[in-house]
N, C-alpha and C positions, 0 to 999 in steps of 0.2 A: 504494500500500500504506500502510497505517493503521502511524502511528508506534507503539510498543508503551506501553500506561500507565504510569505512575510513581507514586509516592508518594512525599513529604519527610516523616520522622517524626524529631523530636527526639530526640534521648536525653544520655544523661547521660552519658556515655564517650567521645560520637562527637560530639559536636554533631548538626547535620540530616544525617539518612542517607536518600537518595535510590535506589530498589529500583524492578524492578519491579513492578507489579502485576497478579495473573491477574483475565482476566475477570470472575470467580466470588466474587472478593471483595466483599466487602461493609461492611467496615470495621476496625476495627483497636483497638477499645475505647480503655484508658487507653495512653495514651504508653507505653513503655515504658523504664526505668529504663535498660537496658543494649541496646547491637544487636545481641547475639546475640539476645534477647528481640522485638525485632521480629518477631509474629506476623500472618498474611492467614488471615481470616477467612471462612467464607461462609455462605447462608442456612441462620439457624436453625431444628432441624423439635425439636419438642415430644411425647416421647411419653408420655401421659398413661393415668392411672386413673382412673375417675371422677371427672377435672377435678385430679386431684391428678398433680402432674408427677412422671413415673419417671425420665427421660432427657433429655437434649440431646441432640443431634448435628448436627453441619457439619463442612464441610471447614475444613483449615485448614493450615498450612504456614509453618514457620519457616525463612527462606530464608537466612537468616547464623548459623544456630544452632552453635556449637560442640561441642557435646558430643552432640545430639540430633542425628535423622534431619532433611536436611532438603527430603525427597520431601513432596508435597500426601499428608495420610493422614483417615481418618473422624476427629476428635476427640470425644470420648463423658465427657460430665460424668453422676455420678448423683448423684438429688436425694435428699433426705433423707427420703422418704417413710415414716412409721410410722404401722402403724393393727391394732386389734385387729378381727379380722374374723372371723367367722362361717361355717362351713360354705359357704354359698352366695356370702357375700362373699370367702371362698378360691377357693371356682372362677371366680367374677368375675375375681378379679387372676391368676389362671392362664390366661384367656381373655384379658384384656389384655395379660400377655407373651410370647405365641402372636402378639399382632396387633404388639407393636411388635419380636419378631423376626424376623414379614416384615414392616417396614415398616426395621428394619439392612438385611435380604438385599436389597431394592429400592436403598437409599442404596448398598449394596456395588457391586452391579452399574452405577447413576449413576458412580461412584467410576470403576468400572474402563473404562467408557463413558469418562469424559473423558479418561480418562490416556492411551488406546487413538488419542486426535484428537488427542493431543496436545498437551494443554494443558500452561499454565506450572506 
């Protein structure tokens, strides 16, 4: 049987904090300042408008969090997209967030698929 991952991530509270790591991660950006702040990251999906990004989303999971959950959950950044748009460019971007709210329900169901195997 395969030893489980790990990660050593510095911080500033704790010295190196040693966790482990799900599968699914994929990286852990900037250090984090504090270990409740150590966040697991996973693959980026981009949901776009005509090239222009709406959303983020991945998994993610702050596993020494204090104050916050700290179950694997969807994390969902939104972009700053503005644009004066047109009758036709309105149904455009209502078309487009039609596709990128099934393309959440697809990630939800991934989401509940892993938790279901039991991932970390």
């Amino acid at each position: 049987m395969n030893e489980p991952r790990t990660v050593t991530v510095p911080t500033l509270d704790h010295g190196d904090v040693t966790v482990p790591e799900p599968d699914w991660c994929t990286g852990h950006g900037p250090f984090p300042e504090h270990r409740a702040d150590l966040t697991h990251y996973g693959l980026e999906h981009r949901l776009t408008y005509n090239g222009a990004e709406l959303f983020r989303l991945m998994l993610a999971q702050t596993p020494l969090a204090e104050r916050a959950s700290r179950e694997v959950c969807g994390y969902v950044e939104q972009a700053g997209y503005t644009g004066s748009l047109d009758q036709g460019g309105l149904y455009d971007l209502a078309a487009a967030l039609d596709a990128a709210a099934d393309q959440l329900r697809a990630f939800a169901d991934q989401h509940a698929a892993l938790l279901a195997g039991g991932a970390q």
